[in-house]
mmCIF file of the N, C-alpha and C atoms, coordinates in Angstrom:
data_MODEL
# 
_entry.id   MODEL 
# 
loop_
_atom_site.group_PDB 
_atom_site.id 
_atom_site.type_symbol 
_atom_site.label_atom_id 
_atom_site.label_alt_id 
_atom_site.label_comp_id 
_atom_site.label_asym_id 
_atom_site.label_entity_id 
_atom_site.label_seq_id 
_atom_site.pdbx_PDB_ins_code 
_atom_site.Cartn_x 
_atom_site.Cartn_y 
_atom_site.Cartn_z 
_atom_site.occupancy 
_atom_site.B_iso_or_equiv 
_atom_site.pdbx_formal_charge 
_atom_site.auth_seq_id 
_atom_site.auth_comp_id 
_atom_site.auth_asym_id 
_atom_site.auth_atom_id 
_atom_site.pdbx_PDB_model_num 
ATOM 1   N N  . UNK A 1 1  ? 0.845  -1.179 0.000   1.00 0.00 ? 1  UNK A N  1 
ATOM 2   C CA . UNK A 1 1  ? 0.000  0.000  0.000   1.00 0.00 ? 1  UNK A CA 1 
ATOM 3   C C  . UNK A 1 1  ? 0.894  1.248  0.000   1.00 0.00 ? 1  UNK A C  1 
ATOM 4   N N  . UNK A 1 2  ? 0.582  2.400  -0.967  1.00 0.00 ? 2  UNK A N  1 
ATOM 5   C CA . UNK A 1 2  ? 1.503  3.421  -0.792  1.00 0.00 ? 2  UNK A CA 1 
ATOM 6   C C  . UNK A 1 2  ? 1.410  4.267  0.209   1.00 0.00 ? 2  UNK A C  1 
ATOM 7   N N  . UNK A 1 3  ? 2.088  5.177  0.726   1.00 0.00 ? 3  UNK A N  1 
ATOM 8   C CA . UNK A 1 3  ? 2.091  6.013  1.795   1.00 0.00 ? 3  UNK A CA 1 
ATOM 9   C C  . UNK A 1 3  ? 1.210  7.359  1.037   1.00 0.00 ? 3  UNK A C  1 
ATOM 10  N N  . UNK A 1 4  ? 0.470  7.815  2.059   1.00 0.00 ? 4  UNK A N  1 
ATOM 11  C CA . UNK A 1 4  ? -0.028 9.098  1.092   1.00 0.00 ? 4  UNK A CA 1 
ATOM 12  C C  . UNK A 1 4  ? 0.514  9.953  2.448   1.00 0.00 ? 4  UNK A C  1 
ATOM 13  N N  . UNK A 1 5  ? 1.237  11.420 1.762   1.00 0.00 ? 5  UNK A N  1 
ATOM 14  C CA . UNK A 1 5  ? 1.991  12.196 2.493   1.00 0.00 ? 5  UNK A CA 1 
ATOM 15  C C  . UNK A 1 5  ? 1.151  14.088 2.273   1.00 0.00 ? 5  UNK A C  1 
ATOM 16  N N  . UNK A 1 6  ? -0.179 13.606 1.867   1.00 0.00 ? 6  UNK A N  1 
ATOM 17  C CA . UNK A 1 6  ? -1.187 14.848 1.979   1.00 0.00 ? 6  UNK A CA 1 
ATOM 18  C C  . UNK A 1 6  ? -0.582 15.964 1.204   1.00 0.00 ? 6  UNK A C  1 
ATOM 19  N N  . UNK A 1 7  ? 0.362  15.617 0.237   1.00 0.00 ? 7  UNK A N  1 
ATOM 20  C CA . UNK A 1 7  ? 1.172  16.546 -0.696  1.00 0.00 ? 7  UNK A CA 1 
ATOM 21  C C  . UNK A 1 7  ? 0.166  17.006 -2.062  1.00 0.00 ? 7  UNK A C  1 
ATOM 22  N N  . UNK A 1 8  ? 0.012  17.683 -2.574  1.00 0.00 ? 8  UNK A N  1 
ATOM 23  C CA . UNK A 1 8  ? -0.555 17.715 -3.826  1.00 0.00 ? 8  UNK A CA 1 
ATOM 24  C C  . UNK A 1 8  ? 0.072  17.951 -5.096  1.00 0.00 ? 8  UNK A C  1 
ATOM 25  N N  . UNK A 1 9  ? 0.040  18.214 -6.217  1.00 0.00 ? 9  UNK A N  1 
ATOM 26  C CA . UNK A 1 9  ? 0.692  18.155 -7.567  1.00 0.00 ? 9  UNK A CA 1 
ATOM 27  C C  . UNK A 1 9  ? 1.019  19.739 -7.622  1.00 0.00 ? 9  UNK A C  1 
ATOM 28  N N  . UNK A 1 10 ? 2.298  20.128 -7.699  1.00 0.00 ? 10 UNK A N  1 
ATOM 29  C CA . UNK A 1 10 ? 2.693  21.618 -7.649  1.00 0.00 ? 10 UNK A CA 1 
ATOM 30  C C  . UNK A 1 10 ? 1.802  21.861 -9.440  1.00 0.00 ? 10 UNK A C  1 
ATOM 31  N N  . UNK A 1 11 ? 1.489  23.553 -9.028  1.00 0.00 ? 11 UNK A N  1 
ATOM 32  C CA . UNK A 1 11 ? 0.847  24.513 -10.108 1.00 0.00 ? 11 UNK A CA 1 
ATOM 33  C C  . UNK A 1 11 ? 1.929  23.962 -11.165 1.00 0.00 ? 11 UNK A C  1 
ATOM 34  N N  . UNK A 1 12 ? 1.354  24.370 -12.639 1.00 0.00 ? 12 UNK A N  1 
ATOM 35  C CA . UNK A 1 12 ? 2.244  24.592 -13.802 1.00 0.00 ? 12 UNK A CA 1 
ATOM 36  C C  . UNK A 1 12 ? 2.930  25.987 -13.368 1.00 0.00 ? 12 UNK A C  1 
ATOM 37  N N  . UNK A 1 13 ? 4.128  25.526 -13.966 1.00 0.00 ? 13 UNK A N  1 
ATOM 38  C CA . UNK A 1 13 ? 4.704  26.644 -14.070 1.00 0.00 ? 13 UNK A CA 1 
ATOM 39  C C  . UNK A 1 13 ? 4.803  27.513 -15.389 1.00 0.00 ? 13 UNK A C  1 
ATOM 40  N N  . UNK A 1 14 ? 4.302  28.464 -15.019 1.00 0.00 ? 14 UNK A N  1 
ATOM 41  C CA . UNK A 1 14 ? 4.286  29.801 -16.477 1.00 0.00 ? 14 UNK A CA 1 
ATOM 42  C C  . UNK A 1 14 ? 5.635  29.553 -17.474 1.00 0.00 ? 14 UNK A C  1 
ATOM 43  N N  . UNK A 1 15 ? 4.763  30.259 -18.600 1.00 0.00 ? 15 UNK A N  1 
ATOM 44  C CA . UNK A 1 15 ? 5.761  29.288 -19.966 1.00 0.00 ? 15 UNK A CA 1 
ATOM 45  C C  . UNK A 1 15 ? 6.497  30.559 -20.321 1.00 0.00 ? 15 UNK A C  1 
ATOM 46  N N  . UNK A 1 16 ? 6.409  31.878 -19.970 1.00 0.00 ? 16 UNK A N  1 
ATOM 47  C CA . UNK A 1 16 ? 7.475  32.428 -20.692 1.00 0.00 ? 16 UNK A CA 1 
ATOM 48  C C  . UNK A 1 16 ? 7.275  33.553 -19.564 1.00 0.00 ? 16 UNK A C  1 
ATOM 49  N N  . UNK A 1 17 ? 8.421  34.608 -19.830 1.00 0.00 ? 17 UNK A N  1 
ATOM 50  C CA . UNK A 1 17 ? 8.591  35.667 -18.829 1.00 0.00 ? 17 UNK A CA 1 
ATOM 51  C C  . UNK A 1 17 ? 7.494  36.576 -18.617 1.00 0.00 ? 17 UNK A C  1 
ATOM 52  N N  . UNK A 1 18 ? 6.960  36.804 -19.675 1.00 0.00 ? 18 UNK A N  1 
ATOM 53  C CA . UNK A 1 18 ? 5.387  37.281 -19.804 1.00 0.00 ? 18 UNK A CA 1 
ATOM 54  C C  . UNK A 1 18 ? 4.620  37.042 -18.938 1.00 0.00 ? 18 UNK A C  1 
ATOM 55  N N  . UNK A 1 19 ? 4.499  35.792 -18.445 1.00 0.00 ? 19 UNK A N  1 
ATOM 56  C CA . UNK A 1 19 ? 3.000  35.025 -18.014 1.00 0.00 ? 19 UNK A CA 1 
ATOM 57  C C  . UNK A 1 19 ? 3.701  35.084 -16.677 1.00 0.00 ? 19 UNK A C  1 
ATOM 58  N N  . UNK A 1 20 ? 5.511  34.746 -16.398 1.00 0.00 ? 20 UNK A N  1 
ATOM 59  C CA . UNK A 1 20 ? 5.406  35.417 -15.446 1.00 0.00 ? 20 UNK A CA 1 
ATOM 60  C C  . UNK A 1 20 ? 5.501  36.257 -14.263 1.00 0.00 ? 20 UNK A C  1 
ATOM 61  N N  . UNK A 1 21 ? 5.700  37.525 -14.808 1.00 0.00 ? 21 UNK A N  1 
ATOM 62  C CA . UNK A 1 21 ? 5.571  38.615 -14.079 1.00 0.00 ? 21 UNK A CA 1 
ATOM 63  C C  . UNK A 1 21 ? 3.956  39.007 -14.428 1.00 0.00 ? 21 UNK A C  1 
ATOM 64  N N  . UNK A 1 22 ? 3.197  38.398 -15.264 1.00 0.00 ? 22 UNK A N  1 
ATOM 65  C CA . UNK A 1 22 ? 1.948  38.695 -15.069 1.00 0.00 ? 22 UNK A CA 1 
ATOM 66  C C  . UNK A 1 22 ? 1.361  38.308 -14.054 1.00 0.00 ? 22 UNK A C  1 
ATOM 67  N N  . UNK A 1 23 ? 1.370  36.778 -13.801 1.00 0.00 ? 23 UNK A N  1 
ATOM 68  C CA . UNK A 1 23 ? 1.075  35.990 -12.845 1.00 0.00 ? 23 UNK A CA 1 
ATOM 69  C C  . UNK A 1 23 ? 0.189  36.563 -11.855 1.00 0.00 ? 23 UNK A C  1 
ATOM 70  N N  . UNK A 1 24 ? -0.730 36.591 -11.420 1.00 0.00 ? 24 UNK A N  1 
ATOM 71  C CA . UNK A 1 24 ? -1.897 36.664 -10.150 1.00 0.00 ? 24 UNK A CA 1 
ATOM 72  C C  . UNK A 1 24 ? -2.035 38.700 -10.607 1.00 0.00 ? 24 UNK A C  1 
ATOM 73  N N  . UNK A 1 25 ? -1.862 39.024 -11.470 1.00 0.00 ? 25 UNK A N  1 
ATOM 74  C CA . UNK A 1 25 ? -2.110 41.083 -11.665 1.00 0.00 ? 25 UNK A CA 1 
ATOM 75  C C  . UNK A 1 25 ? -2.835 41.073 -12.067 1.00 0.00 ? 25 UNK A C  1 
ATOM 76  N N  . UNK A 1 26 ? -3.797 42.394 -12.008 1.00 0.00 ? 26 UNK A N  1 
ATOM 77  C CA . UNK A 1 26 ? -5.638 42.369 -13.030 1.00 0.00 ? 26 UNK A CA 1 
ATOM 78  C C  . UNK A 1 26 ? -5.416 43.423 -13.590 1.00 0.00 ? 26 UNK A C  1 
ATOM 79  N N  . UNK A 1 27 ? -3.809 43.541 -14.501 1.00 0.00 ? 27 UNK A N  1 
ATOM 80  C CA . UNK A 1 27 ? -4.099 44.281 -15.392 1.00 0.00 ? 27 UNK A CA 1 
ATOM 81  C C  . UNK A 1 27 ? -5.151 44.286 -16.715 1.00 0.00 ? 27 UNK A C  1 
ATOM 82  N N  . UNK A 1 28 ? -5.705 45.236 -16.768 1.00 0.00 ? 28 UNK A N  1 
ATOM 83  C CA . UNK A 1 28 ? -6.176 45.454 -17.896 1.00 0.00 ? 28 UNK A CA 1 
ATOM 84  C C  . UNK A 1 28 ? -5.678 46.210 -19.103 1.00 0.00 ? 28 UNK A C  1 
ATOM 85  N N  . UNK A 1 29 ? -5.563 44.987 -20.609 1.00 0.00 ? 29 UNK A N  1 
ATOM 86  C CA . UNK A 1 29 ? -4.894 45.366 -21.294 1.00 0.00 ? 29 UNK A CA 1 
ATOM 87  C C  . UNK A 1 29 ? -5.911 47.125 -21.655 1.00 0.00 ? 29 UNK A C  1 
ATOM 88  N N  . UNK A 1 30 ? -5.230 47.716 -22.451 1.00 0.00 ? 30 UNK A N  1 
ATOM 89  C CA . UNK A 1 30 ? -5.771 49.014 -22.981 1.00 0.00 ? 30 UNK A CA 1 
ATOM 90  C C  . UNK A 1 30 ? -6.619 48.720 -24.563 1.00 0.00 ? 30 UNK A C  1 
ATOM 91  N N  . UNK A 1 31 ? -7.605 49.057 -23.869 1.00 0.00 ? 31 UNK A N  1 
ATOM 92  C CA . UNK A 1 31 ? -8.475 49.153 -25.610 1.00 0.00 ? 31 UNK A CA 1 
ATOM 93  C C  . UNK A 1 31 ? -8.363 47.183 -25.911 1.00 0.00 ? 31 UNK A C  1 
ATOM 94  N N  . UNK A 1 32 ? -8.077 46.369 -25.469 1.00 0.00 ? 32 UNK A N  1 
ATOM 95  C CA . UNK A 1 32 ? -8.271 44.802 -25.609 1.00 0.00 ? 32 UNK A CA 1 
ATOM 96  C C  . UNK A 1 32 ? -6.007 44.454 -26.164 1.00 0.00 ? 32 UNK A C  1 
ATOM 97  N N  . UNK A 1 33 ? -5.509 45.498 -26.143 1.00 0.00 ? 33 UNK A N  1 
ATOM 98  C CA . UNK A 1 33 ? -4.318 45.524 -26.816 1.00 0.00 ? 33 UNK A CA 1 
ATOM 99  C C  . UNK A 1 33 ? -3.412 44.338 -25.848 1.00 0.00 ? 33 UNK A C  1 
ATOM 100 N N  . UNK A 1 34 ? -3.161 43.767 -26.192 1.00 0.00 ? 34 UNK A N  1 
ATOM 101 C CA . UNK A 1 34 ? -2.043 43.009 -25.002 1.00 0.00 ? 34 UNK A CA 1 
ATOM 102 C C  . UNK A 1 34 ? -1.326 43.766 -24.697 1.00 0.00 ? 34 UNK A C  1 
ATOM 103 N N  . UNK A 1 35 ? -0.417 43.736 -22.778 1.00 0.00 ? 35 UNK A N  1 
ATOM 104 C CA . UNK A 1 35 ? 0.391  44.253 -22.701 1.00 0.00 ? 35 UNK A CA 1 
ATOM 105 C C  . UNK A 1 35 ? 1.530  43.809 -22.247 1.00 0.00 ? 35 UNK A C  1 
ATOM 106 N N  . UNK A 1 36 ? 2.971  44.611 -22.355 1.00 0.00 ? 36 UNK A N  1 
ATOM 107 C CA . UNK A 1 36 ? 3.828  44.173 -22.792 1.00 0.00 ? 36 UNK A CA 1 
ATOM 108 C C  . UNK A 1 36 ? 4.774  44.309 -21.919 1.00 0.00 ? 36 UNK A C  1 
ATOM 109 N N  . UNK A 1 37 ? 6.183  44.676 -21.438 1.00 0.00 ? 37 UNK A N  1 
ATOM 110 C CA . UNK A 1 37 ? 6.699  44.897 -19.761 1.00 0.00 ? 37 UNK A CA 1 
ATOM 111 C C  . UNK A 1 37 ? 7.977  44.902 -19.981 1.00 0.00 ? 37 UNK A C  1 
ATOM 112 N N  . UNK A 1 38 ? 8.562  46.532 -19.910 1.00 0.00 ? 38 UNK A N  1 
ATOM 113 C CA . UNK A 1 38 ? 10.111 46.526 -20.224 1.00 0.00 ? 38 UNK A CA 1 
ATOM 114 C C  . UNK A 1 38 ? 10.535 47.048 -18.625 1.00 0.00 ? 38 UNK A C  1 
ATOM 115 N N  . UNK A 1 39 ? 12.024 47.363 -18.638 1.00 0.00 ? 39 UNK A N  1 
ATOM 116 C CA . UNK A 1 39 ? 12.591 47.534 -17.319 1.00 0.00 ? 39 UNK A CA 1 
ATOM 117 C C  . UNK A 1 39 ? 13.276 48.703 -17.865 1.00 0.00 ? 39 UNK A C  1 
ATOM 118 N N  . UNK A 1 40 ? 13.309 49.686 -16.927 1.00 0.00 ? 40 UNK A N  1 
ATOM 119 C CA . UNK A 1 40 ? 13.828 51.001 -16.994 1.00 0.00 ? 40 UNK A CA 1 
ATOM 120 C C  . UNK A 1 40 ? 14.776 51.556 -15.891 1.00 0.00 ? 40 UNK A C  1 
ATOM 121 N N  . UNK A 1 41 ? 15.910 51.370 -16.076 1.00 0.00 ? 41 UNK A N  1 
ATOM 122 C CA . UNK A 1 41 ? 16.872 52.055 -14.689 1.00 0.00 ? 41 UNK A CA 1 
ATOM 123 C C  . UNK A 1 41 ? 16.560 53.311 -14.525 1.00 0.00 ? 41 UNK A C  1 
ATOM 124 N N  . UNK A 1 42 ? 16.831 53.813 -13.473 1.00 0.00 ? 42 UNK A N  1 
ATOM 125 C CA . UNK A 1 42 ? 16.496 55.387 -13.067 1.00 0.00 ? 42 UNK A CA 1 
ATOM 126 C C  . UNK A 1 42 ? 17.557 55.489 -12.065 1.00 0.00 ? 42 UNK A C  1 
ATOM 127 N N  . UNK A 1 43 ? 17.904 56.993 -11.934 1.00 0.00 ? 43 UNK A N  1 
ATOM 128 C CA . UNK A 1 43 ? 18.643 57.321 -10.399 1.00 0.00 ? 43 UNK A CA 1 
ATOM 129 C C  . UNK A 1 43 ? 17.844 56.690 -9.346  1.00 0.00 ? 43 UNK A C  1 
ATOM 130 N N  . UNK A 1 44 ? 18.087 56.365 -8.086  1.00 0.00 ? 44 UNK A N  1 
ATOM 131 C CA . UNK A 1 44 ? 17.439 56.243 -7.035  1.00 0.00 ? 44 UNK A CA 1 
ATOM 132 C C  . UNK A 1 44 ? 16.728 57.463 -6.303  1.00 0.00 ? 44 UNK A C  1 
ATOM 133 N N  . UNK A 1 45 ? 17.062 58.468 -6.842  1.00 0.00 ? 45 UNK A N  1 
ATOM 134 C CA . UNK A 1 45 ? 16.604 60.184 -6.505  1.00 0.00 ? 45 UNK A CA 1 
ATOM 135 C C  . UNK A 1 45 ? 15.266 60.254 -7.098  1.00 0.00 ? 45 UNK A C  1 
ATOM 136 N N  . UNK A 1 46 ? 15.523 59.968 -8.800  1.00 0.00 ? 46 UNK A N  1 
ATOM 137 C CA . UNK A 1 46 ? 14.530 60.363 -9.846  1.00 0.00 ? 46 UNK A CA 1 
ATOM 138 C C  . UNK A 1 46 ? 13.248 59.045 -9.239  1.00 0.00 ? 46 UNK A C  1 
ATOM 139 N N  . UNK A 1 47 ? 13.167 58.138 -9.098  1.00 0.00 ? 47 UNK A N  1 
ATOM 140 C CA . UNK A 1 47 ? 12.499 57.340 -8.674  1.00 0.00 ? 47 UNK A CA 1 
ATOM 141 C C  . UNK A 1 47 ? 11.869 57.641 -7.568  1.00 0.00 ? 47 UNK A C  1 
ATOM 142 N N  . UNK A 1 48 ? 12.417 57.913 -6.355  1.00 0.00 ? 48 UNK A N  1 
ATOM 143 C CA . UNK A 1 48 ? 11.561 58.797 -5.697  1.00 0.00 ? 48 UNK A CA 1 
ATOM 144 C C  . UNK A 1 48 ? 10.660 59.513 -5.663  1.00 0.00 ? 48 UNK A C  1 
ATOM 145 N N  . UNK A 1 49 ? 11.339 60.579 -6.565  1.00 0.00 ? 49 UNK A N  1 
ATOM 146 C CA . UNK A 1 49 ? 10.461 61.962 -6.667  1.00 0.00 ? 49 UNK A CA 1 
ATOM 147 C C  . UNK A 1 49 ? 8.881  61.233 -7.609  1.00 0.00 ? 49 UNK A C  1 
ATOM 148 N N  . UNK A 1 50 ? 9.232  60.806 -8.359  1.00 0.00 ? 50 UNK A N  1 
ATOM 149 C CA . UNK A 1 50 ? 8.002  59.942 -9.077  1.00 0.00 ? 50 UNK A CA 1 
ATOM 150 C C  . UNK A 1 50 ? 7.571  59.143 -8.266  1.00 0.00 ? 50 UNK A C  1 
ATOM 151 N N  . UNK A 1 51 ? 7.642  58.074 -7.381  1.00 0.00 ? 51 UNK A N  1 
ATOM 152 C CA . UNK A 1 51 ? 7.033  57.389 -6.534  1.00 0.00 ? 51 UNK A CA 1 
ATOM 153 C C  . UNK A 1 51 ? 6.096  58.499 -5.710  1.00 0.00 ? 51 UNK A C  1 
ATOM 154 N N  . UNK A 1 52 ? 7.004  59.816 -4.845  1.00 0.00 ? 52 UNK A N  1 
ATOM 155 C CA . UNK A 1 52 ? 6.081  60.686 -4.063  1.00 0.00 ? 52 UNK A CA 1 
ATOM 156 C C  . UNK A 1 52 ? 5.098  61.042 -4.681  1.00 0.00 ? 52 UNK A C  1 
ATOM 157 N N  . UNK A 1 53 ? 5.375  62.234 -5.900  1.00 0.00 ? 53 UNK A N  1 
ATOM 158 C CA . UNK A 1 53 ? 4.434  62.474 -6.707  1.00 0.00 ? 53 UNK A CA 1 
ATOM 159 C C  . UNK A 1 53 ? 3.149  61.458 -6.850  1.00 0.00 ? 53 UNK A C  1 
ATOM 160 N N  . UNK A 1 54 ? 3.132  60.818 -7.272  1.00 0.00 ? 54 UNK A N  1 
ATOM 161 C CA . UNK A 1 54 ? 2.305  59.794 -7.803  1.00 0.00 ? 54 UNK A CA 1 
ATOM 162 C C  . UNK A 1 54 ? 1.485  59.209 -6.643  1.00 0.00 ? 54 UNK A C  1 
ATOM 163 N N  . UNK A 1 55 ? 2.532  59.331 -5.508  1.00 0.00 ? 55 UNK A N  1 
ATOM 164 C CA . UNK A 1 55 ? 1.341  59.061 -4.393  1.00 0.00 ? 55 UNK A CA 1 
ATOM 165 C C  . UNK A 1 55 ? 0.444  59.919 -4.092  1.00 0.00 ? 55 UNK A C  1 
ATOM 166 N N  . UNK A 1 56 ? 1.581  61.108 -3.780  1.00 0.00 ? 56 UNK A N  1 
ATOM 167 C CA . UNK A 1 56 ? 0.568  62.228 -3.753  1.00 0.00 ? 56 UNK A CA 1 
ATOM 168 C C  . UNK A 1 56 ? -1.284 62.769 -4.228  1.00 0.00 ? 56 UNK A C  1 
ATOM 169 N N  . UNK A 1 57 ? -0.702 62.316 -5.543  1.00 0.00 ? 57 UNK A N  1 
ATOM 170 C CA . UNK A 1 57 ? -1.682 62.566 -6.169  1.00 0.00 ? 57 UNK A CA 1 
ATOM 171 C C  . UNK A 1 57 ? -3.039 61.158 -6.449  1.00 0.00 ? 57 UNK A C  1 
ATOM 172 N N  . UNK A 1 58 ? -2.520 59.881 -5.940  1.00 0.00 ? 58 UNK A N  1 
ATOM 173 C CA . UNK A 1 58 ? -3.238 59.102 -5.785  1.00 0.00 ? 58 UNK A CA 1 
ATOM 174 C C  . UNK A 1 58 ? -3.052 58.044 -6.805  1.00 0.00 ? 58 UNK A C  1 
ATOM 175 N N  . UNK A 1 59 ? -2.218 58.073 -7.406  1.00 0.00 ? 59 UNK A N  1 
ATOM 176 C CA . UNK A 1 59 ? -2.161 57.584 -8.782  1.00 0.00 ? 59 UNK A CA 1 
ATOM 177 C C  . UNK A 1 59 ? -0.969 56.409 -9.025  1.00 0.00 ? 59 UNK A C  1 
ATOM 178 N N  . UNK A 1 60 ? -1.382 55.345 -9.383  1.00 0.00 ? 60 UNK A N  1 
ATOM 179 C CA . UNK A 1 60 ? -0.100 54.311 -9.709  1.00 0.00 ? 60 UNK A CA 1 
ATOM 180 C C  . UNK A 1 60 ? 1.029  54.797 -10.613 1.00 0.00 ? 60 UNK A C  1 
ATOM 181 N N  . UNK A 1 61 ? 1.892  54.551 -10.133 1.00 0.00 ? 61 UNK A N  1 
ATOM 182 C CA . UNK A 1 61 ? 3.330  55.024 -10.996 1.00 0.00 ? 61 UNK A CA 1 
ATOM 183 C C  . UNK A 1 61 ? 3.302  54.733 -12.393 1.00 0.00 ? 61 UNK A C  1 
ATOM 184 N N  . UNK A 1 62 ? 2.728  53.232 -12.606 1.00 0.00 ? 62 UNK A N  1 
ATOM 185 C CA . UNK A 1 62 ? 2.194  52.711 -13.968 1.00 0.00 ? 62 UNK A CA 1 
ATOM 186 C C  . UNK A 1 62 ? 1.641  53.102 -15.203 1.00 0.00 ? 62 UNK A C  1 
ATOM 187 N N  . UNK A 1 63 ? 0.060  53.916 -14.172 1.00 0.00 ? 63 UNK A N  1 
ATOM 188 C CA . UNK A 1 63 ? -0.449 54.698 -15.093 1.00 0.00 ? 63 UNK A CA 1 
ATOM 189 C C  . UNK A 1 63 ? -0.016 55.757 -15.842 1.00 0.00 ? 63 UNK A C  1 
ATOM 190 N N  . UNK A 1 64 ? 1.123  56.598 -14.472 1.00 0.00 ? 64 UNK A N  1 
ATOM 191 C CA . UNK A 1 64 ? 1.569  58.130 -14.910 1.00 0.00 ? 64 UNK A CA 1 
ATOM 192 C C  . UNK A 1 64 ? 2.452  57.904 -15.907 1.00 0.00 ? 64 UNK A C  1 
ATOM 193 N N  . UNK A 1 65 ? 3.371  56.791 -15.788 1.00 0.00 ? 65 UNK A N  1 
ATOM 194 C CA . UNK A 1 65 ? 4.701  56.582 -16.825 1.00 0.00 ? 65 UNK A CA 1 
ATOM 195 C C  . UNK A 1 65 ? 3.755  56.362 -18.390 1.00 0.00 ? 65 UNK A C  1 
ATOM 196 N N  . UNK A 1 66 ? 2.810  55.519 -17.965 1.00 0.00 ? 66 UNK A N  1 
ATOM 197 C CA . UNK A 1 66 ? 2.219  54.978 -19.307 1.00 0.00 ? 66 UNK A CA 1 
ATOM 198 C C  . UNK A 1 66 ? 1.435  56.437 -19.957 1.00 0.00 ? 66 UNK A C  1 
ATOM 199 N N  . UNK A 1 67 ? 0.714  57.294 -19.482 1.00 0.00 ? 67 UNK A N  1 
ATOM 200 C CA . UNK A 1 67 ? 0.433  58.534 -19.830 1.00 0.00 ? 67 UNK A CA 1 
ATOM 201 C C  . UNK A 1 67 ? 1.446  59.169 -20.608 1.00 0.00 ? 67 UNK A C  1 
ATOM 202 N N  . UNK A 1 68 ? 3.023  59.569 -19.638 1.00 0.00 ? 68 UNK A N  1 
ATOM 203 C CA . UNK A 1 68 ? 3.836  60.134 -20.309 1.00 0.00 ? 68 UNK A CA 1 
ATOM 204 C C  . UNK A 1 68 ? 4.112  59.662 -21.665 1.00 0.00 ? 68 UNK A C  1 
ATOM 205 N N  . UNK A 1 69 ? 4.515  58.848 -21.205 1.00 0.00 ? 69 UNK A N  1 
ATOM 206 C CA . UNK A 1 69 ? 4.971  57.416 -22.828 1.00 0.00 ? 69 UNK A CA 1 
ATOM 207 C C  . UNK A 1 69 ? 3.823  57.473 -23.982 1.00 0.00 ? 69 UNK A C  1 
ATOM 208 N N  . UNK A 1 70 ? 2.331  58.099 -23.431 1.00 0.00 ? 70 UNK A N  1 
ATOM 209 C CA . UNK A 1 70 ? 1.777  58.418 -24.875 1.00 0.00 ? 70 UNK A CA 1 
ATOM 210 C C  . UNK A 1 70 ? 1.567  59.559 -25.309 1.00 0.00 ? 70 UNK A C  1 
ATOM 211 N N  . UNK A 1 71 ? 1.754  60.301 -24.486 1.00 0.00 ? 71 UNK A N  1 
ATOM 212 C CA . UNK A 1 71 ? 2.270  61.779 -25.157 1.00 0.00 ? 71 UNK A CA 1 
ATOM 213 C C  . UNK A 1 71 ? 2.964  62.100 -26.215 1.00 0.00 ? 71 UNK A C  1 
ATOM 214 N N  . UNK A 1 72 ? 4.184  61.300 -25.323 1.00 0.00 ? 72 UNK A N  1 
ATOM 215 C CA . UNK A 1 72 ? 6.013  61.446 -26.119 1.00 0.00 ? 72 UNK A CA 1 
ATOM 216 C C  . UNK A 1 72 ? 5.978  60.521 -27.206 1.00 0.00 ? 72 UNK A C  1 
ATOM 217 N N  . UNK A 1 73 ? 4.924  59.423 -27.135 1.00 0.00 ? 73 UNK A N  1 
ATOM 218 C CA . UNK A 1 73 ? 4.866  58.466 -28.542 1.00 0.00 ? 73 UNK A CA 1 
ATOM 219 C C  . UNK A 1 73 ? 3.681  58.624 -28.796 1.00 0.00 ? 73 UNK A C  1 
ATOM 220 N N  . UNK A 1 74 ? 3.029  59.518 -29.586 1.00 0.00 ? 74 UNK A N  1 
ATOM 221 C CA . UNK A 1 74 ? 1.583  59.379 -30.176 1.00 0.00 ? 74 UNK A CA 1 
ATOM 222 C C  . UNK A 1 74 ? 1.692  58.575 -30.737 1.00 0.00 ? 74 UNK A C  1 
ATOM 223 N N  . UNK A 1 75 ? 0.355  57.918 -31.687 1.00 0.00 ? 75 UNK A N  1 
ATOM 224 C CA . UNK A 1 75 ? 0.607  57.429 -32.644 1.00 0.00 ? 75 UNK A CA 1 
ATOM 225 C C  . UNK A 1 75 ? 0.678  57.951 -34.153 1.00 0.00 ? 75 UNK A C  1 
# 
């Protein structure tokens, strides 16, 4: 008789870097567009001041960068 050790079958693991740093977020893509996830160094100063800001004002850092970014890139 086998031993049962109350273990269960670990989750799949996500198939590409995409899926996961997406993993458990409720982003919503924009307009149905998929979205996409680059990395941006900053001073540790400049990061700040954008983190405060952004609190300040109530607002995810996410949104504000993604705002800027369509300004500076219309289409």
């Amino acid at each position: 008789m086998a031993k049962k050790t109350g273990l269960t079958k670990a989750p799949p693991k996500p198939r590409t870097a995409d899926e996961f740093v997406m993993a458990g977020r409720q982003i919503q893509p924009a307009a149905g567009e998929p979205m996409k996830r680059f990395t941006l160094d900053v001073p540790r100063s400049l990061h700040t001041r954008i983190k405060k800001a952004c609190a300040d004002r109530g607002e995810p850092m996410a949104d504000v960068l993604r705002e800027i970014l369509e300004r500076e890139f219309p289409r």
